[in-house]
C-alpha positions as CSV (number, residue, x, y, z in Angstrom):
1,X,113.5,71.2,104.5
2,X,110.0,72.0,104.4
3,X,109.5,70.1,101.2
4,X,110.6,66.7,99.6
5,X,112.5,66.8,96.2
6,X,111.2,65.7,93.1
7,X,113.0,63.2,91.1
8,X,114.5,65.7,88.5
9,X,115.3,68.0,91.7
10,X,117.3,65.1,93.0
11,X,118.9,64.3,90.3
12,X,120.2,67.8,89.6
13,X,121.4,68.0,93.5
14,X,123.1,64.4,92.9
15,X,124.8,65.8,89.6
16,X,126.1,69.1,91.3
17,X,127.2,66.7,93.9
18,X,129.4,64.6,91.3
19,X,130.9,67.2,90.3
20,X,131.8,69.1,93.6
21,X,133.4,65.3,94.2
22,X,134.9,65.1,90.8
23,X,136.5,68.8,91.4
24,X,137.9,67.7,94.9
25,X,139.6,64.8,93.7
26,X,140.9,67.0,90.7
27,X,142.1,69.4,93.7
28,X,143.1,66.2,95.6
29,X,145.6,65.0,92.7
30,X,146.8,68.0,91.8
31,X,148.0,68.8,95.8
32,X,149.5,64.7,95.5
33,X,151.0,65.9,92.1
34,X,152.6,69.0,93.6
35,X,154.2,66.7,96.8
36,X,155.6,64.5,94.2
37,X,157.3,66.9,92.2
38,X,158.3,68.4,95.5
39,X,159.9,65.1,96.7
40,X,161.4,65.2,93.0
41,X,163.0,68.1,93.6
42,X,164.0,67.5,97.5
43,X,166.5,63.8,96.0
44,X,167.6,65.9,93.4
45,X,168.7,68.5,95.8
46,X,170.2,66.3,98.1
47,X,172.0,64.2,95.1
48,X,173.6,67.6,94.2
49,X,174.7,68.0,97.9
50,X,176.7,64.9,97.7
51,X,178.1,65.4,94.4
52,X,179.5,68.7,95.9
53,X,181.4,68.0,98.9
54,X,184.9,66.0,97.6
55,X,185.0,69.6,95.5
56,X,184.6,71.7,98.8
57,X,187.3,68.9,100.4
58,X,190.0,69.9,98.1
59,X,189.5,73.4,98.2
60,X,192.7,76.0,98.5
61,X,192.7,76.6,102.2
62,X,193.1,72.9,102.9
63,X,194.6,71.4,105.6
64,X,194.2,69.0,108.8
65,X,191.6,70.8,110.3
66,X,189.3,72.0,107.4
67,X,189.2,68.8,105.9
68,X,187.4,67.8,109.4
69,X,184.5,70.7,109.0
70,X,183.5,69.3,105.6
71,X,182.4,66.0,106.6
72,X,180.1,67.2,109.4
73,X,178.5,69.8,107.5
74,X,177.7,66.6,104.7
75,X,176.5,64.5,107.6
76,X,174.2,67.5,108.7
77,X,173.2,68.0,105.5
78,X,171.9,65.0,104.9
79,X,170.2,64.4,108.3
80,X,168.0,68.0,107.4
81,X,167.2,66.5,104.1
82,X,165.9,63.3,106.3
83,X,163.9,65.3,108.5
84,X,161.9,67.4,105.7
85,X,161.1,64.4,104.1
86,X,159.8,62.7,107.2
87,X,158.2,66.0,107.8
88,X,156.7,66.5,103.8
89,X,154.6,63.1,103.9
90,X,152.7,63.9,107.3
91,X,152.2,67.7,105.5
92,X,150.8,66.1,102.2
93,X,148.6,63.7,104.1
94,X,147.1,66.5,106.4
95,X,146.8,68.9,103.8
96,X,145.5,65.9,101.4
97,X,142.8,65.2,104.4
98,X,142.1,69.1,104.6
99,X,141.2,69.4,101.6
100,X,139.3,66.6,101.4
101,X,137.0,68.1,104.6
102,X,136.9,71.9,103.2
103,X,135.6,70.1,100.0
104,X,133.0,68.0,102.1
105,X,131.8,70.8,103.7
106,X,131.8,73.6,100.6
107,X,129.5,70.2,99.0
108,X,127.1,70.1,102.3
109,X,127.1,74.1,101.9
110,X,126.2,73.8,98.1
111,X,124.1,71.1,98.5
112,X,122.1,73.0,101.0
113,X,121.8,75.8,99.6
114,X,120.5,74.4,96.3
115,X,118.2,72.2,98.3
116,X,116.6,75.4,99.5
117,X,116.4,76.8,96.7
118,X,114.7,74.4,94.7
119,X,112.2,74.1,98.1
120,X,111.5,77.7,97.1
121,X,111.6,77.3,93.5
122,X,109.0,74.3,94.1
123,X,106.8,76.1,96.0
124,X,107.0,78.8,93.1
125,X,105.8,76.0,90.6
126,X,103.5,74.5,92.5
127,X,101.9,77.5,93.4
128,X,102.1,77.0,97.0
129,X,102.5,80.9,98.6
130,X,101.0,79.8,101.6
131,X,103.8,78.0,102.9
132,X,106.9,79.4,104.4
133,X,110.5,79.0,103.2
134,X,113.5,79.1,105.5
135,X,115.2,82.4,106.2
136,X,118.6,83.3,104.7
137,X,121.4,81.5,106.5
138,X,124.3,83.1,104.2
139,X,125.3,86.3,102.5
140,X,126.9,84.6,99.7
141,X,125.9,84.4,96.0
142,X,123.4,81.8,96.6
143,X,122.2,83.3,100.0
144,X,121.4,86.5,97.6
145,X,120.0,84.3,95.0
146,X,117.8,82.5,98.0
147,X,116.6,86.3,99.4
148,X,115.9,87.4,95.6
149,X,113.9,84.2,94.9
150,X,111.4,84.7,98.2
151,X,111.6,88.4,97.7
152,X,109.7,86.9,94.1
153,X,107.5,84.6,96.3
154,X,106.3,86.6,98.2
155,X,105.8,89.5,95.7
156,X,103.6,87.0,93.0
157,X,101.8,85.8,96.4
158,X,100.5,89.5,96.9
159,X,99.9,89.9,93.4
160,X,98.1,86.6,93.0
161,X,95.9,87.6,96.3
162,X,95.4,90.8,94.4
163,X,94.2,89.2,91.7
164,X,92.2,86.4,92.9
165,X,90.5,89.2,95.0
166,X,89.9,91.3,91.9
167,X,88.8,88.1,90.4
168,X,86.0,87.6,93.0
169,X,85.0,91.5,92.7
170,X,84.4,90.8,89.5
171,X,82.4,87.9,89.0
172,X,80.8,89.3,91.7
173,X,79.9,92.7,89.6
174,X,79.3,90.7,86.8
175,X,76.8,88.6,88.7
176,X,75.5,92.1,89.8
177,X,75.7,93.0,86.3
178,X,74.0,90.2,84.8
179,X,70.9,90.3,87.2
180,X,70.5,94.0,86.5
181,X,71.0,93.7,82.7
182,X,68.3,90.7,82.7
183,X,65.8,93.1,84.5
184,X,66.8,95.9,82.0
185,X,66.0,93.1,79.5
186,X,62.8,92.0,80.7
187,X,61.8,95.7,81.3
188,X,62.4,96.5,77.6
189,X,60.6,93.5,76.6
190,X,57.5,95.0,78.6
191,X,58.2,98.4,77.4
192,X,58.0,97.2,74.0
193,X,54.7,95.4,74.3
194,X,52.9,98.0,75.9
195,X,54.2,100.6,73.1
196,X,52.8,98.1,70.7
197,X,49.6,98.2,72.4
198,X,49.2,102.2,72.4
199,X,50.5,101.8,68.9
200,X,47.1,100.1,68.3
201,X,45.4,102.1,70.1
202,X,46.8,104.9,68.9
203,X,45.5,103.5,65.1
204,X,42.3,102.6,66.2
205,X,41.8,106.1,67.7
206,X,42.7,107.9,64.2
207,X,39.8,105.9,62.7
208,X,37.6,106.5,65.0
209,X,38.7,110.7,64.9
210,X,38.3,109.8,60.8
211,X,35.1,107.8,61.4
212,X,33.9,111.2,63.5
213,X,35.5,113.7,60.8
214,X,33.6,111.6,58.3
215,X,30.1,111.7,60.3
216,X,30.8,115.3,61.2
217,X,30.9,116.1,57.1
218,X,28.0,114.0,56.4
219,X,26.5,116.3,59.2
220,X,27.3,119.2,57.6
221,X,25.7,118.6,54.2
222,X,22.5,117.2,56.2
223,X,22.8,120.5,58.0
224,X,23.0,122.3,54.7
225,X,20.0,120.7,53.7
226,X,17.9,121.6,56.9
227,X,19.5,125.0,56.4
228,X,17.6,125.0,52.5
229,X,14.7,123.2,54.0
230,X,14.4,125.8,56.6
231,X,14.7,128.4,54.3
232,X,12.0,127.0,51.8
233,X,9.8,126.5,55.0
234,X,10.2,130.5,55.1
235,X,9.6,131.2,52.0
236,X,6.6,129.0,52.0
237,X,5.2,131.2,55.3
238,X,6.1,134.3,53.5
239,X,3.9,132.8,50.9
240,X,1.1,132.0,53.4
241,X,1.0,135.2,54.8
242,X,0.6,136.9,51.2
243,X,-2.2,134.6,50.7
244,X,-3.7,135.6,54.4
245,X,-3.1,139.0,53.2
246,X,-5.0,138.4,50.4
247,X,-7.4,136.6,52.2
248,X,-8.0,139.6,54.6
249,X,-8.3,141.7,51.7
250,X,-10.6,139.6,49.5
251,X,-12.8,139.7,52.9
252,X,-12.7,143.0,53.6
253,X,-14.5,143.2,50.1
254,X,-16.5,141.2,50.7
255,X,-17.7,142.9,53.4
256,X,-17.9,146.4,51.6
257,X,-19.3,144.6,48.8
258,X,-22.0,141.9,49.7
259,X,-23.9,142.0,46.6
260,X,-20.9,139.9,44.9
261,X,-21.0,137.8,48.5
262,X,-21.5,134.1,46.6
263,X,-19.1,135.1,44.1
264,X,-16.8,135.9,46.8
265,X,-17.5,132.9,49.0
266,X,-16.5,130.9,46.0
267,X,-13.3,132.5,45.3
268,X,-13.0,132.3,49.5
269,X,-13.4,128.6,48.8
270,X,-10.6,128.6,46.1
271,X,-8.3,130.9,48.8
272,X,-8.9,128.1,51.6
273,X,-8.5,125.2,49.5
274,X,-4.9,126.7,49.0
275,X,-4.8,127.2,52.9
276,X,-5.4,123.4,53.3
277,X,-2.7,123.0,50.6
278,X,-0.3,125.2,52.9
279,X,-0.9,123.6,55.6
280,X,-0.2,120.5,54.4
281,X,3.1,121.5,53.5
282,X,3.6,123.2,57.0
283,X,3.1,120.2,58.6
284,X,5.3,118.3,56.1
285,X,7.7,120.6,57.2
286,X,7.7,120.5,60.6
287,X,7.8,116.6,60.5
288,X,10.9,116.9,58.7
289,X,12.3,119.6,61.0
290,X,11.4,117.7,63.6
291,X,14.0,114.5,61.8
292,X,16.3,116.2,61.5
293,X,16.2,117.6,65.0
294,X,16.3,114.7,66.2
295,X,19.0,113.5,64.1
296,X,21.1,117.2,65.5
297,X,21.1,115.4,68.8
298,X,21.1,118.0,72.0
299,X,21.8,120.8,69.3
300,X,18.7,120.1,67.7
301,X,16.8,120.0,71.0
302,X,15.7,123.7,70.2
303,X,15.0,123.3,66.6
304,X,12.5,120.2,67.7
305,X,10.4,122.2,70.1
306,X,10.1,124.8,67.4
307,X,9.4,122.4,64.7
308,X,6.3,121.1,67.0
309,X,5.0,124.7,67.5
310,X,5.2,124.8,63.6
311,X,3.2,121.5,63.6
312,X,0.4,123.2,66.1
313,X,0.6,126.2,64.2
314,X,-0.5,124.1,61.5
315,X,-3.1,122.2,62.4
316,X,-4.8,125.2,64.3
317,X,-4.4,126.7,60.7
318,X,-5.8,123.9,59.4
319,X,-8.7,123.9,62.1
320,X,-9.0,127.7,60.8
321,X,-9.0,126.7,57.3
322,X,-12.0,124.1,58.5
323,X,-13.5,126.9,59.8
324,X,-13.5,129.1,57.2
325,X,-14.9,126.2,55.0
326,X,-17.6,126.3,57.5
327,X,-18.4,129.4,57.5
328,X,-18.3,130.1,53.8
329,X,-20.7,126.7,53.9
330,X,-23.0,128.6,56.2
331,X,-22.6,132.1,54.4
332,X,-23.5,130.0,51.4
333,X,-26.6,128.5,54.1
334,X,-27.1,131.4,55.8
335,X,-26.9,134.6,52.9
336,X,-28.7,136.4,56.2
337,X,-25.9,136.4,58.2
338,X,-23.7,137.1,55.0
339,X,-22.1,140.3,57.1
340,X,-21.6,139.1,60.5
341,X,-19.8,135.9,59.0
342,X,-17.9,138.1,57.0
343,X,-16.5,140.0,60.3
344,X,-15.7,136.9,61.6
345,X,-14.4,135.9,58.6
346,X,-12.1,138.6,58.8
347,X,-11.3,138.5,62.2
348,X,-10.2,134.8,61.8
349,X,-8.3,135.6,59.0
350,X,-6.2,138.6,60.7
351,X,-5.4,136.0,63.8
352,X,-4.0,133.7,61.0
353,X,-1.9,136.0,59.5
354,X,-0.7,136.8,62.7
355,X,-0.2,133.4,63.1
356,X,1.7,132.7,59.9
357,X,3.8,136.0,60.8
358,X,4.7,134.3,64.0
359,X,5.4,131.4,62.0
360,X,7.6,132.9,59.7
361,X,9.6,134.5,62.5
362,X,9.8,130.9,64.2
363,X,11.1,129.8,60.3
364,X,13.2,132.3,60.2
365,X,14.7,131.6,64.0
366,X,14.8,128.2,62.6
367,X,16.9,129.2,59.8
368,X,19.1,131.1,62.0
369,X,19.7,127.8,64.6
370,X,20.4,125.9,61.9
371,X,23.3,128.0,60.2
372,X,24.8,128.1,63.9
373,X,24.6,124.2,64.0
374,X,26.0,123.9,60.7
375,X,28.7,126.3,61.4
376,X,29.4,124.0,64.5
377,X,29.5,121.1,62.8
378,X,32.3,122.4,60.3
379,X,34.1,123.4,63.3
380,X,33.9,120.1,64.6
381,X,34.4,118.3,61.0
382,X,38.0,120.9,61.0
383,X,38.9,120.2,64.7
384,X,38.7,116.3,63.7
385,X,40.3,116.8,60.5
386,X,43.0,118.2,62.7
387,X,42.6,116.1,65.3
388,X,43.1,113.4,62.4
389,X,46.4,114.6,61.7
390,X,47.7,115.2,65.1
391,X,46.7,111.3,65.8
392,X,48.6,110.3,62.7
393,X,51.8,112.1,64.1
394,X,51.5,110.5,66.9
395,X,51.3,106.9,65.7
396,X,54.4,107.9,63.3
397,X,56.4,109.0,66.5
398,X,54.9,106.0,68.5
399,X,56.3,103.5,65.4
400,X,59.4,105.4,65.4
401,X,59.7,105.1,69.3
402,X,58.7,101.6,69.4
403,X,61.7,101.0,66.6
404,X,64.1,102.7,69.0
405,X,62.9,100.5,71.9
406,X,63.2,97.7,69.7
407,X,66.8,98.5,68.9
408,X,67.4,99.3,72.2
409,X,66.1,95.8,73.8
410,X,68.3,94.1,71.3
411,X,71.4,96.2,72.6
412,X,70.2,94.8,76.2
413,X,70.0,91.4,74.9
414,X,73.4,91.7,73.7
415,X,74.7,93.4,77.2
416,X,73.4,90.7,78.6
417,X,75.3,88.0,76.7
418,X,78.9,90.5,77.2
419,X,77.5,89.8,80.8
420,X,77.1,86.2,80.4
421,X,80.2,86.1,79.2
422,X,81.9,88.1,81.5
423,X,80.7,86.5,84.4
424,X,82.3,82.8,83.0
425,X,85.2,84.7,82.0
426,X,85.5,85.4,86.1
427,X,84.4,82.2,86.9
428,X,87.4,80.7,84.8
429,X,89.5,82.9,86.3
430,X,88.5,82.0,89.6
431,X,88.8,78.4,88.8
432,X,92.7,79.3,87.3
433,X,93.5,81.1,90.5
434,X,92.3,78.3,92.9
435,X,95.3,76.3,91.8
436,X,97.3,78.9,93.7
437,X,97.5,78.8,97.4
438,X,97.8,82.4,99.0
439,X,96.8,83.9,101.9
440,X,92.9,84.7,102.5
């Protein structure tokens, strides 16, 4: 045998041996029983034979010579019963000591055959399908017992080769499936901070657009204002241009009427003390054009340069103005030159008109620039209202998305713990299946 016997295996051989012994000396007995009451029978036989023959002596047909017969027939008789007896003790010995051997050798048979079948059955417990078990020697019930048994063996050896195979597949998938769920993990994780971070940015951008939709309305009302400012400039030209009108006319006047000449020069003096008051305004106004060009930026680049011709317009009015002054002082000098200095007079005064026409069409350009900037800057102050709300979708959808990462990096997390857990779960079954012993 390929195997030694355990102590409850040997004592179950040992028993089935007992009684394979017990059952032959049962058989033994009952043989020695059945001699016995065969010898019985054999005396009894032969005492009847005894008994019988003075009867068969005085039969009818007697006489000298029949009465001879009997007596060797007795004598016969008695010498066969002598013989089968001698003959029925050597029988009951032999078949005493045949019986004795067929029960020796159906106990080795027995004996053998559960010996290999408790080798197999061992092997079976023990998990040993590595090892192999002796062939089938019989076609008897334990010889099919024996064949089903290894058919068994070798069956749960290819199932537990299977299976340990499987088993290493496994963890090693789980393995697989743990590294890739950890990089899944960490990827999330990453995911998730950088969608926090264009979260914030995302906010910080919709108060800037605010901060920019706020500035672009303040804009718009200083633009208004320019836009009145510009306006009132116009009107005040407008005004200046009557009064050079006026001027031209008063001079005209004067020069059709010189007796009234220091009359006139007075009331000239009134007309340019209004000029200087004009022009004082003018140039009020073209400093504050100028402001708020600046504060237009490049759209107010246009507006500045004519807000500095405005400014040179008036202080050469203003030098006109002076000169006027000086010439109604030396018309008020010089009452001998009274006409030519009128001429001039009026000469000077046509160029300023001209002058305050060209300013009123620079005013009125003015005007025009500053209604297209303040029409721009509502667009813009629109665009960044919409822009506004178009920033504060997308910081709703980036919450919402950074909630669905968020949910999705904890279903990871938890992937990556049925990972964990699958992986030991291999790893145990591994370590189960090692006890076996099957073929790599």
């Amino acid at each position: 045998m390929g195997k030694g016997y355990t102590k409850e295996e040997s004592g179950g051989i040992m028993k089935i041996k007992h009684q394979m012994t017990i059952f032959a000396i049962l058989v033994s007995l009952g043989l020695l029983f059945l001699s016995g009451l065969t010898y019985r029978l054999l005396e009894e036989l032969k005492s009847a034979h005894i008994q019988t023959i003075p009867y068969g002596v005085e039969a009818p047909e007697s006489g000298p010579d029949r009465k001879g017969e009997a007596i060797p027939d007795m004598e016969e008789m008695k010498a066969r019963i002598s013989g089968v007896e001698e003959t029925l003790f050597p029988v009951i010995f032999g078949i005493l000591c045949l019986n004795g051997c067929l029960m020796f050798v159906l106990s080795r048979k027995v004996s053998d055959s559960l010996g290999r079948l408790s080798d197999l059955t061992g092997y079976i417990a023990s998990g040993d399908f590595v090892s192999q078990a002796d062939p089938v020697e019989t076609r008897d019930e334990f010889g099919g017992l024996y064949e089903n048994l290894l058919r068994i063996k070798t069956g749960l050896g290819r199932i537990l080769q299977d299976v340990a195979a499987l088993g290493t597949q496994v963890a090693g998938s789980a393995e697989e499936l743990h590294v890739t769920s950890e990089q899944i993990a960490a990827g999330m994780k990453d995911q998730n901070r950088k969608e926090d971070f264009i979260a914030t940015a995302i906010e910080e951008m919709n108060k800037t657009i605010q901060n920019v939709a706020h500035n672009a309305s303040e804009s718009f009302h200083a633009a208004e204002k320019m836009v009145e400012m510009a306006e009132q400039g116009n009107r005040k030209t407008g005004e200046t241009i009557q009064s050079m009108d006026q001027v031209s006319k008063i001079l005209h006047e004067v020069g059709d009427m010189g007796g009234s000449l220091s009359r006139r020069t007075q009331e000239i003096g009134k007309i340019t003390k209004v000029i200087h008051d004009i022009v004082a305004e003018t140039r009020i106004l073209a400093f504050n054009a100028a402001i708020e060009a600046a504060h237009a930026g490049e759209q107010g680049r246009g507006f500045a340069v004519v807000a500095d011709e405005v400014r040179k317009l008036s202080e050469r009015t203003s030098k006109a103005t002076q000169e006027i002054d000086r010439m109604i002082q030396e018309i008020q000098d010089e009452t001998g030159d009274t006409v030519a200095a009128m001429c001039e007079g009026i000469e000077d005064v046509e160029q300023g008109t001209l002058k305050a026409r060209e300013s009123g069409d620079a005013l009125q350009k003015i005007v025009e620039s500053v209604t297209q900037v303040k029409d721009m800057i509502m667009q813009i102050a629109r665009s960044t209202e919409e822009e506004s709300q178009t920033s504060d979708e997308i910081a709703r959808n980036a919450q919402d998305i950074s909630q669905v990462s968020r949910e999705t990096m904890k279903g990871s997390e938890t992937s990556l713990n049925a990972c964990g857990e699958l992986s030991a779960l291999a790893s145990e079954l591994l370590h189960r299946l090692s006890v076996f012993q099957v073929k790599k």
